[in-house]
Each structure stands twice: as structure tokens, then as C-alpha cells.
N, C-alpha and C positions, 0 to 999 in steps of 0.2 A: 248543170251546164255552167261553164267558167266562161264569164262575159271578160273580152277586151278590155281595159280604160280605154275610155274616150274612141272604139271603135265606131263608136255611129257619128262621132261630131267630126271627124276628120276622113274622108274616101280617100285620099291617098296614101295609102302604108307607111312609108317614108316619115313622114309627117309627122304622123302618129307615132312612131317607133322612137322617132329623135324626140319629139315632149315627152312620153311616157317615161323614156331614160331621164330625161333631163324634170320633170315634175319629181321622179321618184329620189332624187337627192338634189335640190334645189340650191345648197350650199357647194355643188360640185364645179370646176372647170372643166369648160370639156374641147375639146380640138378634132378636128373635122376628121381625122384622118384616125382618132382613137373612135369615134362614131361610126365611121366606115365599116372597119372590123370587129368593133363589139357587137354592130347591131346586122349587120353582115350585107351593107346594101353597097352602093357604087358610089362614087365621089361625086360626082352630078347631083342625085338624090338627095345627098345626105349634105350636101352645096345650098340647092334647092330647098331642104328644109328651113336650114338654120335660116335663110334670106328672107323666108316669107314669116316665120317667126321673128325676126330684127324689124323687118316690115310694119307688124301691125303690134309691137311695144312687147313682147314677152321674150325677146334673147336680146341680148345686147353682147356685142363686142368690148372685150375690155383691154385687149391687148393686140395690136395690130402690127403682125407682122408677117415672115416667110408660114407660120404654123399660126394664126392668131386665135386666141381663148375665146371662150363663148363662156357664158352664165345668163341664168335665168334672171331677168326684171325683175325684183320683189315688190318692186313697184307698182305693176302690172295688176290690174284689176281683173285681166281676164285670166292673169298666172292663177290667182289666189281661188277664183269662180273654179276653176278646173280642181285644185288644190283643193277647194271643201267638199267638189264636187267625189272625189277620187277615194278621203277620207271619213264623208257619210257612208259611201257604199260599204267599206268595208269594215263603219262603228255599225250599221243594219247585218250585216250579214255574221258578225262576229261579237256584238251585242257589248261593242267600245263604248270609248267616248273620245276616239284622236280627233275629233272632226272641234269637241266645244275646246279642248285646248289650242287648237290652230287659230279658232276665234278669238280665245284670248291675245294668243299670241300678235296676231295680225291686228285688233284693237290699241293692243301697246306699240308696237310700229307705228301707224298711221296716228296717234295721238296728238305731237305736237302740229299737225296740220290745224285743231281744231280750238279755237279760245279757252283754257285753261285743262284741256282734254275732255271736253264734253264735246258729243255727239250727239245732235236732235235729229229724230227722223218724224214721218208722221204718226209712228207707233210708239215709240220707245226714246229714251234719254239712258244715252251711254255716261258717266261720269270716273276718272281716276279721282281716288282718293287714297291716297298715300301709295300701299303695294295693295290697294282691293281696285275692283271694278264694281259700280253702284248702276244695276241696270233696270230702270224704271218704264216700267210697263201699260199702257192705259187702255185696259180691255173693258167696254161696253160702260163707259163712265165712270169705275174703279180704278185706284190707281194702284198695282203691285210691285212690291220692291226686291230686287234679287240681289246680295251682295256675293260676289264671287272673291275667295281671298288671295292674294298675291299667289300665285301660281308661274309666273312669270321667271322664277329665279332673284335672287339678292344680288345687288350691286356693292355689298358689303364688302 
């Protein structure tokens, strides 16, 4: 059986149809009227999606005019939930790992949010160090240390 993405978190087709496009290449522009006909729905619809996606922070407008751009938030916490969500199923079902690279990735993004790029949650300590990521563990009073190595790409 080939399961939808995201068909049970969204009941409107529509909806569904314009993130899945728009999740599956997240660096893309997209314009309302190239959505219409790719995805084969009516301009209302495909109107209606983008709006309630602009709505609650995962499309943004970036160029407003007679045809205006849409791109996905990368910003977006709930882009990224969908995104790992989208990427587990098919590192389980195809026995990847696109799902810990997107981690990485999204870790290096979000870093200078955080005082010298550490991350404390109540499990784990995220730390950059140099091109590694140093992620500290602390299961049942032990503490474990993972260094993952620059995987990110060089700025060289």
C-alpha cells in the first residue's frame, strides 16, 4: 500500500497537494497559477491553500505582484516537523538516513539563535565545534557523547 504524505494531517486535498509540492523542493519559487496546472486544481483552491499556509507561518510571500512568488518558511517549525516527518518515512521504509542529515542541516541553521551554538534541552546538549556537532546525551544518570563530523559542506 503507498501511503499519501501528509494525507491524514490535512482533509482538504488542495492543501495537501500545494505542501507536498511545495515540501518536496523547499528551495523552489512557486506562483499560483504554475500550481493550478501542475497540480491540476482551480485557482480558488490552490488561492485558498497558499493563504491558510501564509496564515499559520509556513509559505511566505516574497514578491508581490500581478503573479506574486510563494516559497516555503524555512523558518517554520512546523515546515521542518513535516520535513523530518516526510524524511523518516521513507529513511524506515528504504533503510536511509535523509531524515539525520536534514537534522544536521536544520541544527546548523537554527544555531546562531543560540549562545555560542549550544542547544540545552531536557535530554541532550547540542554543541558546534568547529565543522562537528558534539551531541550530549544523558540517559538514566550516564552521560553519552556523539560527535557527528562536518557533514554540512565547507565554506572554503
Amino acid at each position: 500500500m503507498m501511503l499519501k504524505p501528509f494525507s491524514g494531517l490535512f482533509d482538504n486535498k488542495s492543501r495537501r497537494l500545494v505542501l507536498q509540492e511545495m515540501v518536496s523542493d523547499p528551495s523552489g519559487v512557486y506562483r499560483q497559477n504554475d500550481l493550478k496546472y501542475l497540480l491540476q486544481l482551480t485557482e480558488p483552491s490552490v488561492r485558498d491553500a497558499l493563504n491558510f499556509f501564509i496564515e499559520i507561518g509556513m509559505v511566505q510571500k516574497v514578491r508581490e505582484s500581478q503573479q506574486s512568488d510563494y516559497t516555503i518558511n524555512d523558518l517554520s517549525k512546523r515546515y521542518w516537523a513535516l520535513r523530518f516527518l516526510s524524511l523518516a518515512i521513507g529513511d524506515d521504509n528504504y533503510n536511509t538516513d535523509l531524515m539525520d542529515n536534514e537534522i544536521f542541516n536544520y541544527f546548523v541553521k537554527i544555531k546562531e539563535k543560540f549562545n555560542r551554538g549550544v542547544l540545552i534541552t531536557k535530554s541532550s546538549i547540542l554543541a558546534m565545534d568547529g565543522d562537528s556537532v558534539v551531541i550530549t546525551e544523558s540517559v538514566g544518570g550516564t552521560t553519552d557523547g556523539l560527535c557527528i563530523e562536518g557533514r554540512g559542506g565547507s565554506n572554503d
